[in-house]
N, C-alpha and C positions, 0 to 999 in steps of 0.2 A: 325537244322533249326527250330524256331519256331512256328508255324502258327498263324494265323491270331486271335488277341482278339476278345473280344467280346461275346454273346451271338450268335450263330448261330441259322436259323434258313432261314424256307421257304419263299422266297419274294412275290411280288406281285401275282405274277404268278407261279405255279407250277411247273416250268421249271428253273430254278434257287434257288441257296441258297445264303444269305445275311445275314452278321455280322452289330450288332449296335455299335463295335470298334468305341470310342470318342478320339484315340489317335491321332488322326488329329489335333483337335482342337488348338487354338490359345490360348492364354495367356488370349485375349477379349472376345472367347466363352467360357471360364472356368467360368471368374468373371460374365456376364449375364446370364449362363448358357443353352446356344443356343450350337446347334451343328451346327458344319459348313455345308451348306446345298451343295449339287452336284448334278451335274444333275443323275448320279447312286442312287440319294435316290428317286427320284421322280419314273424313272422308272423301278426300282427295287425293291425299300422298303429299301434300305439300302446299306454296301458296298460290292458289288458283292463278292463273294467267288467262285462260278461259276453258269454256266448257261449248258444249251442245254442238264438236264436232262431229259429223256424219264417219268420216270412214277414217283410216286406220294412216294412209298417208298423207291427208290432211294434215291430219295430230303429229306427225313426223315431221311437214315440213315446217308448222308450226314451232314445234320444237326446235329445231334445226334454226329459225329467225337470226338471233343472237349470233350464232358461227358464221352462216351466210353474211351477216353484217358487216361482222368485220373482215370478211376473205375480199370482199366486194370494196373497202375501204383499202385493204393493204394495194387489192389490183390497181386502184385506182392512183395509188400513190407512187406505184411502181411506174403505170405508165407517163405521171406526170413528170417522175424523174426522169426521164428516158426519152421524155419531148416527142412522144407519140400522137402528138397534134389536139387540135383545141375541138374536135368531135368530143373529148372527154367532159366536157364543163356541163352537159347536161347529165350527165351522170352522177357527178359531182354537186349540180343543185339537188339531185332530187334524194340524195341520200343526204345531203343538208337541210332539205323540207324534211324527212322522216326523223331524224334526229335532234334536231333543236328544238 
């Protein structure tokens, strides 16, 4: 299952994380280059990813999901190239349960 594009990152309020994902867009906000406006951009900052996080690095590392992902995929592909032994294959399921 994929998650959500975008850039993540902390919304208006510290209490929520919000993606700037333009795969909404229309055919007519591509060519004037406007994103579709919703009322989740106004009082969120953008499109929710979730809300009713308690503290401030929480929502950070929330945010952060998406880069950790793939630092964690490239590590992963490094050590495969590199024949660092088959300890990796559970690593390797589990960031394929999170992703497909």
């Amino acid at each position: 299952m994929p998650h959500t594009k975008g850039n993540w990152k902390i919304g208006k309020n510290t209490g929520c994380v919000v993606s700037d994902d333009l795969s909404q867009q229309t055919p007519k906000d591509v060519i004037s280059g406007h994103a579709p406006k919703t009322p989740e951009d106004d009082y969120y900052g953008g499109l929710l990813i979730c809300e009713s996080i308690r503290t401030i690095s929480d929502a950070k590392l929330i945010a952060a999901a998406p880069v950790l992902l793939e630092a964690l995929k490239d590590l992963v592909r490094y050590c495969t190239d590199n024949d660092t032994g088959a300890e990796l294959s559970a690593a390797i399921d589990a960031i394929n349960q999170v992703t497909e």
